[in-house]
C-alpha positions in Angstrom: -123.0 40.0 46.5 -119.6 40.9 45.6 -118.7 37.7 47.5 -120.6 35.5 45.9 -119.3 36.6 42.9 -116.0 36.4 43.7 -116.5 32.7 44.8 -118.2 31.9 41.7 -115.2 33.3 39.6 -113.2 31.7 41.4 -115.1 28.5 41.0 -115.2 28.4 36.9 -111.5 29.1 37.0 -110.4 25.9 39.3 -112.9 23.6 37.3 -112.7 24.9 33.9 -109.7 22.8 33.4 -112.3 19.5 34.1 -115.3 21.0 32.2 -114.7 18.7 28.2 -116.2 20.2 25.0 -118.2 17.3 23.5 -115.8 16.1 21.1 -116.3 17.0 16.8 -118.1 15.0 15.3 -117.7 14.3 11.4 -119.9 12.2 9.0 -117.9 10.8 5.5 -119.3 9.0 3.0 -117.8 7.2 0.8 -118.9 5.3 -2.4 -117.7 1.6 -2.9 -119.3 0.9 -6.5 -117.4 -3.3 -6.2 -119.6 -3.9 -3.0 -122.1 -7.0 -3.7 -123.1 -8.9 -0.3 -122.8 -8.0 3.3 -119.9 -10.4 3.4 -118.1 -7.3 1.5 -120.0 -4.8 4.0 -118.3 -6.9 6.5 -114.7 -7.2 5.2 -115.0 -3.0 4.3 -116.3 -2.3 7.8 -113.6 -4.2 9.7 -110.6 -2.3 8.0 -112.5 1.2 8.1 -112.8 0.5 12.2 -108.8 0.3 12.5 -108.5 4.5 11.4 -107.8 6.8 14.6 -111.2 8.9 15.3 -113.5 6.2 13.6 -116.1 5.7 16.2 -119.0 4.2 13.9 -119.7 2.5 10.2 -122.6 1.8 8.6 -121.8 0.0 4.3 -124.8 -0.2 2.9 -124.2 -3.0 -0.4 -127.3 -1.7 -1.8 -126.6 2.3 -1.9 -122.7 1.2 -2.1 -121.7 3.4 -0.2 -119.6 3.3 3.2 -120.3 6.4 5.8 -118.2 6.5 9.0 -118.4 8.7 11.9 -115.5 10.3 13.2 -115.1 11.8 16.9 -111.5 13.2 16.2 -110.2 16.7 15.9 -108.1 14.9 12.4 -110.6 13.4 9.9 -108.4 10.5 8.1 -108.6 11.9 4.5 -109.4 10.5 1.1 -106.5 8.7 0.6 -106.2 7.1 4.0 -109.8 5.9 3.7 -109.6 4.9 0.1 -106.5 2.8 0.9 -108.4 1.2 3.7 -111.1 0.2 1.7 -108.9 -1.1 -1.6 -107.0 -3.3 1.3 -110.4 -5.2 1.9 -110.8 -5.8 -1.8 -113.3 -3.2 -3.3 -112.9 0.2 -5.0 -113.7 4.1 -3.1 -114.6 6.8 -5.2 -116.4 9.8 -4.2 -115.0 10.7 -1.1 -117.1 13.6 0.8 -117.5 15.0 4.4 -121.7 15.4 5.1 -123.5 18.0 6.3 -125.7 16.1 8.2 -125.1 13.1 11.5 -124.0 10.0 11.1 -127.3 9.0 12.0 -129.4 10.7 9.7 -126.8 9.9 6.8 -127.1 6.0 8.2 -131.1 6.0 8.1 -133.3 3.5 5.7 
């Protein structure tokens, strides 16, 4: 018994280095009160894809709102994804981080 744990130990040691945490995952939303068309839901979502961690977007012209998901340990802030946003063409306000998944935020 005291072998087995001894193996086991040392086990968890050697592969702990290969064992990843499932990386953070963070849910922004953004409101974009110039969006009209999904032309401009388009033109938002291309330049909010080019931030480091973005993994997803969803701009919804109706709600007016952009909401990204980010898989980084460094969330690009307010100013980083306003300035993204003004350089497709449209106003941010209302920058916030969500409590809830990208995918519930995202739902119809």
């Amino acid at each position: 018994m005291k072998n087995s744990l001894s193996i086991l130990a040392l086990i968890s040691v050697l592969f702990a280095p290969l064992i990843q945490a499932a990386p953070l995952s963070v849910t922004v939303q953004v409101d974009v009160p110039t969006i009209k068309c999904a032309g401009c839901s388009w033109a938002i979502s291309e330049e909010l894809k080019k931030l480091d961690g973005v993994s997803a977007v969803h701009v919804d012209p109706k709600k007016k709102t952009a909401v990204l998901e980010v898989t980084s340990k460094e969330v690009p802030g307010k100013d980083l994804i306003t300035a993204s946003i003004e350089s497709a063409g449209y106003k941010a306000t209302g920058y916030q981080v969500l409590d809830t998944s990208f995918s519930e935020a995202t739902k119809e």
